[in-house]
C-alpha positions in Angstrom: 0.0 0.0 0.0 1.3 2.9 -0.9 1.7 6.1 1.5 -0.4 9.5 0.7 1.0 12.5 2.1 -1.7 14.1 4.5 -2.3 17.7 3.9 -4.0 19.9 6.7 -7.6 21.5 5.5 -8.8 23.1 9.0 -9.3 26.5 8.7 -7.2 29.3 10.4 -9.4 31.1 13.0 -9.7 34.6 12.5 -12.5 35.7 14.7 -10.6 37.6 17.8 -10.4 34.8 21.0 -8.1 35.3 24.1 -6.7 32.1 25.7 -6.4 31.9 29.3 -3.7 29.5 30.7 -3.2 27.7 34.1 -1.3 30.3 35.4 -3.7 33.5 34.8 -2.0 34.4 31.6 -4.3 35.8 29.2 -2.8 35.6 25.4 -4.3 37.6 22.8 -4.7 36.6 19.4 -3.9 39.2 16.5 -7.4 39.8 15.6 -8.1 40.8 19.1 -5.2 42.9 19.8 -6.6 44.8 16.4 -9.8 45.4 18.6 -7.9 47.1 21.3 -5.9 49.1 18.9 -2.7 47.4 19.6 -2.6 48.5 23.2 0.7 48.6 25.6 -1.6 48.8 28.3 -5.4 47.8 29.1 -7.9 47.9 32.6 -9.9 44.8 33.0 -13.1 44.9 33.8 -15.8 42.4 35.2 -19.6 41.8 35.4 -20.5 39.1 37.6 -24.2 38.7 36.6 -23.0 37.7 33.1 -19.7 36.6 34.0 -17.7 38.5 31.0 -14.6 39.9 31.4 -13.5 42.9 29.1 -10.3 44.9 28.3 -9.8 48.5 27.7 -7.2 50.2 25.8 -5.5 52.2 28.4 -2.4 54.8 29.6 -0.1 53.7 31.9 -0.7 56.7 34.4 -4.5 55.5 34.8 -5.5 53.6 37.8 -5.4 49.6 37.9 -3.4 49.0 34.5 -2.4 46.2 33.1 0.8 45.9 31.1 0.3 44.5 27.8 3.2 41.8 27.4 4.9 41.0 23.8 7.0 38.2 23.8 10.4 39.4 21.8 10.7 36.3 19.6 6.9 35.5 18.5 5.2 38.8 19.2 2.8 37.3 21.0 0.5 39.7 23.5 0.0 38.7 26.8 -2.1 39.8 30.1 -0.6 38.7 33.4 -4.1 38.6 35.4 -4.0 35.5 37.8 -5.0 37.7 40.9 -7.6 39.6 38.4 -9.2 35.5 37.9 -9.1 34.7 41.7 -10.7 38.2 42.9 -13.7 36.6 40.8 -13.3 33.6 41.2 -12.6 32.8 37.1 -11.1 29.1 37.2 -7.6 29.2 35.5 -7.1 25.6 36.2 -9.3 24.6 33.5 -8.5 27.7 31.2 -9.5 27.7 27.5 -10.3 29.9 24.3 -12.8 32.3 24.0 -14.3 34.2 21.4 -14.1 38.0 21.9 -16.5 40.7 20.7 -16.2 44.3 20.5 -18.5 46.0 23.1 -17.8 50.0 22.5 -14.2 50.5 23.5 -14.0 47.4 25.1 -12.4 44.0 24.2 -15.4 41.3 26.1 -15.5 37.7 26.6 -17.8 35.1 28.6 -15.8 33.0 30.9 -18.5 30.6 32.1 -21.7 30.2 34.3 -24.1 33.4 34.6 -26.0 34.7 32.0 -24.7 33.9 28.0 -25.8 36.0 25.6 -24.0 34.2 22.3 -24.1 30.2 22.8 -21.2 31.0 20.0 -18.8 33.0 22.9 -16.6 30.3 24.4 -14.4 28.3 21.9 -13.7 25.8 24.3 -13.5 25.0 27.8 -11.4 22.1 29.2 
């Protein structure tokens, strides 16, 4: 039998999604650093009812900033926000992607439990 190379078809996604990690780091795909303008520095906000967190472009005098990390190699933007996820309780353990829409000025994406208003928001949760 003879062997057939294998040739990936997925897609690439190119909706904006932020991936939280076990240890409160929240990564930001390209798409969604676009939506916050490509930010140094953002607030992060949270409503409890719904349970969606959103980021804010922001200046580094302003109150409760967050710096916005690029790795040097890859580019790739970060949030360190692990005391952010335990003030409210977020569950880092089990992390995941999530799909990000653009609320105003504001970055925003459902983390779980409360009250969904896309079924579509969360990519995945582990």
């Amino acid at each position: 039998m003879p062997f057939e190379k294998w040739v990936k078809k997925g897609k690439k996604i190119t909706r904006p999604f932020v991936t939280l990690d076990r240890d409160g780091q929240l990564y930001l795909s390209k798409s969604c650093e676009e939506l916050l303008d490509f930010a140094d520095y953002v607030t992060l906000w949270f409503d409890a009812k719904t349970r969606q967190v959103g980021l804010r472009p922001a200046q580094p005098d302003e109150e409760a900033v967050y710096r916005v990390s690029r790795h040097t190699r890859t580019g790739r933007a970060s949030v360190s926000a692990m005391s952010f996820c335990r003030g409210h309780g977020i569950d880092v353990y089990h992390g995941g992607k999530f799909f990000v829409k653009q609320v105003k000025d504001m970055a925003v994406f459902w983390v779980g439990g409360g009250e969904q208003e896309d079924e579509d928001d969360a990519l995945s949760s582990d």
